[in-house]
N, C-alpha and C positions, 0 to 999 in steps of 0.2 A: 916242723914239729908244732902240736899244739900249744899257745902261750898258755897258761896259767895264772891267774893271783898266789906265785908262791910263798910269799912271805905271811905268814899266820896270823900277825897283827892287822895285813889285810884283807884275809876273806874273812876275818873275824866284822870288821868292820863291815864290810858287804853285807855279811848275813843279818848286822844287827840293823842294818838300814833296813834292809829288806822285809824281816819281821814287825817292825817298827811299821811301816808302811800298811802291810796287810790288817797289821792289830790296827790302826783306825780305823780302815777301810771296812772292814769287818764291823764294826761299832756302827758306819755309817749307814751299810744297809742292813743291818739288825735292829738301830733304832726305832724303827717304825714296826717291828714288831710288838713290841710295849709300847709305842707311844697311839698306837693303833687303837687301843683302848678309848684311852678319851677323846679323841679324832672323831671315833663312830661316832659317840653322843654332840660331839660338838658341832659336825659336818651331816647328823643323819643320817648316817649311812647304816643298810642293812648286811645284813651276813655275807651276802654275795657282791656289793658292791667294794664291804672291806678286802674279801677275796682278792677282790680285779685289783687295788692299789697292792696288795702285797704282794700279788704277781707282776704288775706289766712293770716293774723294775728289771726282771730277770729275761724281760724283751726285749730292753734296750741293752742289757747288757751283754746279752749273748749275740745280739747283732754285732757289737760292739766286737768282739770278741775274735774272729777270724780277721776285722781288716787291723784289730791293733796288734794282732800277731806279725802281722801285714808288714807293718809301721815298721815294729821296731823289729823286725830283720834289714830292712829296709834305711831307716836313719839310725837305729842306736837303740838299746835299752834304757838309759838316764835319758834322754830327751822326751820320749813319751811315757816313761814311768811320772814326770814332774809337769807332763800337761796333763796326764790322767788324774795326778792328786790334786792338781789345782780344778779340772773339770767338777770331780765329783764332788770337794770342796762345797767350790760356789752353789751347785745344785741343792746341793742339804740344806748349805744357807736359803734356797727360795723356798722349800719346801714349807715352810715358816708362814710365808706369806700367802697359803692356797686357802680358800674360801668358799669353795665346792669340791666334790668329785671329778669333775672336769679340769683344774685347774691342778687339783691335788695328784691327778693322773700322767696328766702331762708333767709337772717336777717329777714327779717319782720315774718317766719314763727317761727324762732328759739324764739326771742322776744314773743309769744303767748306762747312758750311752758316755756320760763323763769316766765310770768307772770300769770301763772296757779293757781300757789297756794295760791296766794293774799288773794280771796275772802274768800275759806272757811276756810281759817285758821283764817281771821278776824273775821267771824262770831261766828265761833267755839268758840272764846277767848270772845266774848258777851255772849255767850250761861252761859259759863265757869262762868261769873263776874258779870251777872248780873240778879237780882229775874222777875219773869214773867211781874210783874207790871211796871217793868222801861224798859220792852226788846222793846217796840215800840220805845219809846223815843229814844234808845241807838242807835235798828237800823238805822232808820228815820237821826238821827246824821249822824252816819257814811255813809249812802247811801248817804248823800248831799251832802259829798267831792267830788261826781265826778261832780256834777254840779259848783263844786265852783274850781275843780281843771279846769272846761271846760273855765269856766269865766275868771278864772287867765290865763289858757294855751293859749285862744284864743287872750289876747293882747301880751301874755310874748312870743307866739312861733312867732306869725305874726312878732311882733317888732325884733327877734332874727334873724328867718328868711330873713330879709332885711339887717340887719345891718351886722351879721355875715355869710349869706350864709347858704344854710342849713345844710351842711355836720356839720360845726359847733357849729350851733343849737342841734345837735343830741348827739356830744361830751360833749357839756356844760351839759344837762341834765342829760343824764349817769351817769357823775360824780358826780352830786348831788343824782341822785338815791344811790349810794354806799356810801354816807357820812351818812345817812338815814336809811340803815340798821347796819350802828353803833349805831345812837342813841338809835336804837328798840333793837339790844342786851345787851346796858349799860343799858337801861330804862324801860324795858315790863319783868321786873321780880315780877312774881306777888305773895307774900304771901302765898296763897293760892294752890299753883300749886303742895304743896307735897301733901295736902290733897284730893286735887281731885286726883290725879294719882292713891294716894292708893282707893281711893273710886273705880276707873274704873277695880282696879283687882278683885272687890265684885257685880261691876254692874251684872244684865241680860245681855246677848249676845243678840243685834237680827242681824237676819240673813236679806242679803237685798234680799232676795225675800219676805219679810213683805214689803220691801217697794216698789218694783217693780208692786207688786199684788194688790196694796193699787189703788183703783180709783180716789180718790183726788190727788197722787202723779201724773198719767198721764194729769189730769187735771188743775194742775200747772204748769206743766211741760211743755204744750203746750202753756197756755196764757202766760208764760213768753218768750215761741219761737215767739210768732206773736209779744207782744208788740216791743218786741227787734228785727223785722224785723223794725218797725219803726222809732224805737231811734237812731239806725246805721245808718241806709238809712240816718238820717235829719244829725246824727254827722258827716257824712260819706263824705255830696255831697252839706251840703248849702254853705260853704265859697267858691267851684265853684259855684255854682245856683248864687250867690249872685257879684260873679264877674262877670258874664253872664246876667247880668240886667246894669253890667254899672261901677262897684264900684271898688276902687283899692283892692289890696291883706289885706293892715292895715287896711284900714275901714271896708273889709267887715268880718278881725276875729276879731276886735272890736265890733262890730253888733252881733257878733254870742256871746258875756257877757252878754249881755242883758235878752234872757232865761236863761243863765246858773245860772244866779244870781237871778235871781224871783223863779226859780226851786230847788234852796236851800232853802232857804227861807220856798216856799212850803214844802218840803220833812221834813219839823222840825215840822211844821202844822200839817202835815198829822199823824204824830208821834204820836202827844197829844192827837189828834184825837180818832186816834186805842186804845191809852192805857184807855182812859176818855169812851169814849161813844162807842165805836165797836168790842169791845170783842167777839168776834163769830159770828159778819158779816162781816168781813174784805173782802168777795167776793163783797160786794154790791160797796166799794170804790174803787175795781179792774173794773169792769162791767165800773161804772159811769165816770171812767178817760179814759177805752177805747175809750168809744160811744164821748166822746168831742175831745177825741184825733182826731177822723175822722173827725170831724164837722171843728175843726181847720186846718188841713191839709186842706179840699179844699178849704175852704175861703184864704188860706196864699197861697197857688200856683195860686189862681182866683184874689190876693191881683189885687187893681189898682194903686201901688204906694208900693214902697220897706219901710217906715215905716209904713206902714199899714202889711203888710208880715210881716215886723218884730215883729209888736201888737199879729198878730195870733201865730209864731213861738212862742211867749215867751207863747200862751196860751196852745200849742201845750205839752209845755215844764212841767206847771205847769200840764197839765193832767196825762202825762207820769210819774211823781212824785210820784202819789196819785199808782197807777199799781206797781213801784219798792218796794213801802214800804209796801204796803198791802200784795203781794207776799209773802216778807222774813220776815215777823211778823209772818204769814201764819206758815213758814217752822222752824221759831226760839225758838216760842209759841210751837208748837203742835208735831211736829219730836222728835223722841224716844233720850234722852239728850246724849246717849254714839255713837250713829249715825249721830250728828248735821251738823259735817264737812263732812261727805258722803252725805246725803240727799241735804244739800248744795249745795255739788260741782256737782251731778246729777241736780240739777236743773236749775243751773246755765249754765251747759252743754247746755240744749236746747236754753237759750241765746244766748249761745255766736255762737250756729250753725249757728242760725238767722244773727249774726254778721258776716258770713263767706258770707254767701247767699247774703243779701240786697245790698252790696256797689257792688259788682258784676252782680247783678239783675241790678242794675240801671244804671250800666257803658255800661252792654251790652244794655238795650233799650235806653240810649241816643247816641249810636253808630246807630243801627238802625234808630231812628227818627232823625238822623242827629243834635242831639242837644237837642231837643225837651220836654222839661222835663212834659209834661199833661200825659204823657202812666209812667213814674214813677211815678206820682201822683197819679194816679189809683190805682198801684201797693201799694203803703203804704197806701191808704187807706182798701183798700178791707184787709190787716194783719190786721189794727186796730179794726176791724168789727167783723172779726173772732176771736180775741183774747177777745171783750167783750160780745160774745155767747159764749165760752170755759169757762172762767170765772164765769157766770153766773149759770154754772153746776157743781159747787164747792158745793157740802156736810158739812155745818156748823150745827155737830153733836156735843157738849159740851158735857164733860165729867170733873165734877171737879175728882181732884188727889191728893195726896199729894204728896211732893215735889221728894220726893224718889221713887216716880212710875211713872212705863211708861206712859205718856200721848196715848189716841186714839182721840183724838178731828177731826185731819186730817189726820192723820198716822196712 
């Protein structure tokens, strides 16, 4: 039988490690979306070069991403959950130190590959802690901290960034990153962790050409590359967009908490949602957050008035919620239990390729249109469109199991 974290004082604890984790982590590669600003004029850099540092994070990281799935099926999820936050740490801290494009490139690509293994090690350790009927809630939790660390990053990096410069900004966090992966190796020892280990020397093996072959896995695999051409693009390029209508630097990543915090919020919704009433329609709450996700984009870039944009952004924000959590309930729920952190970090991969793509798509066409942001508005909507057609040809084939056998539901 599968073990469990059952005592409630302990996945309480998990999940708050967990969130805790992602809310820096999330701080750390958001910061340089604000601090980006005065980066440009300081380092010179034009539209399309800033482009390339906000993307090639999402290079490293998505590389990153399949072998630390890798890892941590492999030695453990607390072992590379605590070299991943001390990796990406240190990186933020050199980020401080770059003094061209060149140099600013390389930290920002090394930083992607430090923060690799974040994701599926967290998910892995939900997979690990908790029974099927709490895994919406649990993920839905933990996906929220990036909305709540965008909310926190968006006043704490703007305000840092002005008071202390950004080079400073980049060290302060750093060091908080590494104080953080102490608390996760005094405190993410779970109970439970001899009992599963022995259980994993008695599992089935599967091989991932099951899951490569699987239709559903290319077909999450994709909606999660378009949605996340969209999520990027907006985390990527509104606090410019928004200073580009008029607004200082602190007002406009104060303005960008406003989604971040309604899309927490959401993302906990959306949780109860999936565990209560959508148990083997989770494709239908993927579909219905794309198709609003587009609806909002052009009403928020057609806005007549920046809080009016801001009304649509934060509806933009709550659609994109309902797509992250249905996704990874998707892949938490249904992926074979001793392959959690690979199926993961493959999927996740297509994300973050998105992530590499979008802020570089949109740097090079506001270069071209001189500014112009309706030709990257186009751009994020036409992913959103396609990612809830992809979506939509998701195979929700239920198959009850017991707890001890391979799930096929999606996998």
């Amino acid at each position: 039988m599968k073990a469990y974290a059952t005592d409630k004082k302990r996945k309480t604890i998990i999940i708050i490690l967990l969130f805790i984790v992602a809310t820096i982590s999330f701080i750390d590669k958001a910061a340089i979306n604000v601090a980006i600003i005065p980066i440009q004029k300081d380092l010179q850099l034009n539209s399309f070069e800033s482009g390339l540092i906000l993307s090639v994070f999402f290079i490293g990281y998505a590389l990153m991403h399949p072998l630390g799935g890798w890892l941590t099926d492999k030695y453990g999820s607390r072992k590379i959950l605590i070299l991943s936050i001390l990796g990406f740490s240190v990186f933020t801290a050199f980020t401080s130190f770059a003094w061209s494009f060149a140099s600013l490139f390389l930290f920002r690509f090394l930083f992607g590959i430090g923060e690799g293994g974040i994701f599926p090690a967290s998910i892995r350790s939900i997979s690990e802690n908790f029974p099927d009927k709490e895994r919406g809630r649990a993920t839905s939790f933990y996906l929220s901290a990036q909305t709540f660390g965008g909310a926190l990053g968006s006043v704490v990096i703007g305000a840092l960034v002005v008071s202390l410069g950004w080079r400073w900004m980049f060290v302060s966090i750093g060091i908080i990153g590494v104080l953080i992966a102490w608390v996760v190796w005094v405190y993410l020892k779970s109970p439970v962790d001899i009992q599963i280990n022995n259980e994993k020397q008695s599992q089935k093996k599967v091989s991932y050409k099951k899951v490569f072959n699987t239709k559903n896995f290319w077909k999450i695999f994709c909606t999660k590359f378009f949605s996340n051409i969209v999520n990027w693009g907006i985390v990527s390029w509104m606090p410019s967009y928004w200073v580009s209508k008029g607004l200082d630097l602190v007002s406009a990543s104060a303005l960008m908490a406003i989604p971040f915090l309604t899309s927490f919020l959401m993302f906990n919704v959306s949780g109860w949602i999936l565990d209560k009433y959508m148990a083997g329609r989770e494709k239908y709450l993927t579909a219905a957050g794309s198709i609003f996700s587009a609806l909002f984009l052009y009403l928020m870039f057609n806005a007549t008035s920046v809080s009016l944009g801001i009304v649509y952004m934060t509806l933009n924000a709550i659609s994109i919620a309902f797509i992250g959590t249905s996704l990874y309930t998707m892949v938490i729920k249904y992926s074979a239990k001793e392959l959690t952190g690979s199926v993961t970090g493959l999927v996740s991969f297509g994300g973050q390729i998105s992530g590499g793509i979008s802020p570089a798509v949109i740097g090079f066409v506001l270069t071209v249109f001189n500014g112009s942001y309706n030709a990257a508005s186009w751009f994020l909507i036409a992913a959103a469109l396609t990612g809830a057609f992809t979506s939509l040809t998701i195979k929700n084939n239920v198959i009850e199991t017991t707890e001890n056998e391979l799930k096929e539901h999606s996998f």
